[in-house]
C-alpha positions in Angstrom: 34.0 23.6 7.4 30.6 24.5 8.6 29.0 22.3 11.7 25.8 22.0 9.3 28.6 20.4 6.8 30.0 18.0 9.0 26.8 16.6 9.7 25.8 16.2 6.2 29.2 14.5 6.0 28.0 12.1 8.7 25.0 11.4 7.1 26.3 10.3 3.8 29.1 8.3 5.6 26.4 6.6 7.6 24.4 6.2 4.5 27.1 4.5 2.9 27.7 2.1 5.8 24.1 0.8 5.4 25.2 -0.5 2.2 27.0 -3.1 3.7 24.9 -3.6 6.6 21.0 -3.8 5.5 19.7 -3.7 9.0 18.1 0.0 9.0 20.5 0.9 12.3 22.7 3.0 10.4 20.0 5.3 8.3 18.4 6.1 11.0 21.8 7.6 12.3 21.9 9.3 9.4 18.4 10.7 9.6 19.4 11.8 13.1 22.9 13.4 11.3 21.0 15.3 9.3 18.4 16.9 12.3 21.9 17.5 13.9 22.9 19.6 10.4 19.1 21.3 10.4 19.9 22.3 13.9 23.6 23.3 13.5 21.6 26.0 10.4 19.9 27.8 13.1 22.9 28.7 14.8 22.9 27.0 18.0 26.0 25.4 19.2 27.4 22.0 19.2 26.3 20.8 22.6 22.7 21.3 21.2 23.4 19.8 18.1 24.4 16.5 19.7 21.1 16.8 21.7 19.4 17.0 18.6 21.5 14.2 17.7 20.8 12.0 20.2 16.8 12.7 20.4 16.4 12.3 16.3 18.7 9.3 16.7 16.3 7.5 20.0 13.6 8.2 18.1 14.1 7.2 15.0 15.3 3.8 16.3 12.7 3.0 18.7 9.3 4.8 16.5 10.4 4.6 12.6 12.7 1.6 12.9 10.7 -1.3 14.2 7.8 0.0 11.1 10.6 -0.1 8.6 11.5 -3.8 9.1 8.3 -4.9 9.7 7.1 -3.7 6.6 10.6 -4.8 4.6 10.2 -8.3 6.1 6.8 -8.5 5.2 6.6 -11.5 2.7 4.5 -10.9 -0.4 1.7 -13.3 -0.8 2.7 -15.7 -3.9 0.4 -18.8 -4.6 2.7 -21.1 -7.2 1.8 -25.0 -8.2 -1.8 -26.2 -7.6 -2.1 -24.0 -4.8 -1.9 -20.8 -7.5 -5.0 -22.5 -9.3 -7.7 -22.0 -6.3 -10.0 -19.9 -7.0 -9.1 -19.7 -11.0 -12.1 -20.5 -13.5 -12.1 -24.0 -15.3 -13.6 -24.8 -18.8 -15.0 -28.7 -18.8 -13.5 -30.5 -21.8 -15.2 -33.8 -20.5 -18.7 -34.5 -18.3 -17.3 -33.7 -14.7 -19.2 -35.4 -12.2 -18.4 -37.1 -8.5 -16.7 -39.6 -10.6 -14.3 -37.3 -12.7 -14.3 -35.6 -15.6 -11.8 -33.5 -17.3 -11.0 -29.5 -17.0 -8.7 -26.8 -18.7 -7.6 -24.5 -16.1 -4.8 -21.4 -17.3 -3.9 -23.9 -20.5 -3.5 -26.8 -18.7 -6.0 -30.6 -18.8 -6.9 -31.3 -15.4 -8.7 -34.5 -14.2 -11.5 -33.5 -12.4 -13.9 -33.4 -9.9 -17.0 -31.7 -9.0 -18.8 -30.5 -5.7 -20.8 -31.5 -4.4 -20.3 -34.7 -5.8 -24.1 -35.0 -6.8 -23.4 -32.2 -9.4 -22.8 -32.4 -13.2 -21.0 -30.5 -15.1 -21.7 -30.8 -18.8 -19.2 -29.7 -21.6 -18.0 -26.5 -22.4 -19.1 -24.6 -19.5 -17.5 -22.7 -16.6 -16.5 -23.8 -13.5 -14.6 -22.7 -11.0 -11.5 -24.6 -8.6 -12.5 -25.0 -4.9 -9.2 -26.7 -4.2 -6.6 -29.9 -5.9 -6.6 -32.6 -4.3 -3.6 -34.5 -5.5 -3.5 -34.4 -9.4 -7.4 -34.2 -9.0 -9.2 -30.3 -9.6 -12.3 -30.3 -7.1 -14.1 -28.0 -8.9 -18.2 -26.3 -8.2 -20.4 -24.9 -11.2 -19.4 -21.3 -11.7 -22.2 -18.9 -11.1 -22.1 -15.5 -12.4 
């Protein structure tokens, strides 16, 4: 079997491993295998091909690696609950003043409240959610 063969070989076996494993260590072995087959095509011989190895392989772990994981592990920003309705417009159903009122925000009847507390908010216009506080929307006039 060719050297540039064997390598692949590697490769694929390493891939494989990573199945089980999930920490990135064992594909970038297997990108190293495979600048280990790309070397064994131009003809050098084996001691070169581990060199090749062994470089790819540092390199990869200590430069592509550490990026990788960081960018795997990086959580995607999800808002659920009241905290998913900051920032959402609110349609008043009921006056909303500094003494409560009622909104519709995403479907839903909201008690609410507006700010600054000095504000009005007369039926059937926009508004939009600064925060909840408790069951309470704290919600400001929406300005286009």
């Amino acid at each position: 079997m060719a050297d540039w063969a064997i390598w692949v070989v590697v490769a694929g076996a390493l891939l494989v491993g990573e199945l089980f494993t999930l920490d990135l260590t064992l594909v970038m072995f297997s990108l190293a295998a495979l600048v280990g087959a790309a070397v064994a095509l131009l003809g050098v011989d084996a001691a070169w091909q581990i060199v090749g190895f062994v470089v790819a392989a540092g390199g990869f772990g200590l430069g592509l690696r550490p990026v990788a994981r960081r960018h795997l592990q990086r959580a995607p920003e999800l808002r659920t609950g009241a905290e998913a309705l900051v920032g959402e417009r609110a349609l008043v159903l009921e006056q909303v003043s500094g003494e409560g009122g009622r909104v519709k925000i995403k479907g839903e009847v909201w008690s609410a409240r507006s700010y600054p507390t000095t504000t009005v908010l007369e039926v059937g216009s926009q508004a939009h959610v600064l925060r909840i506080d408790g069951a309470t929307a704290i919600v400001h006039r929406f300005e286009i």
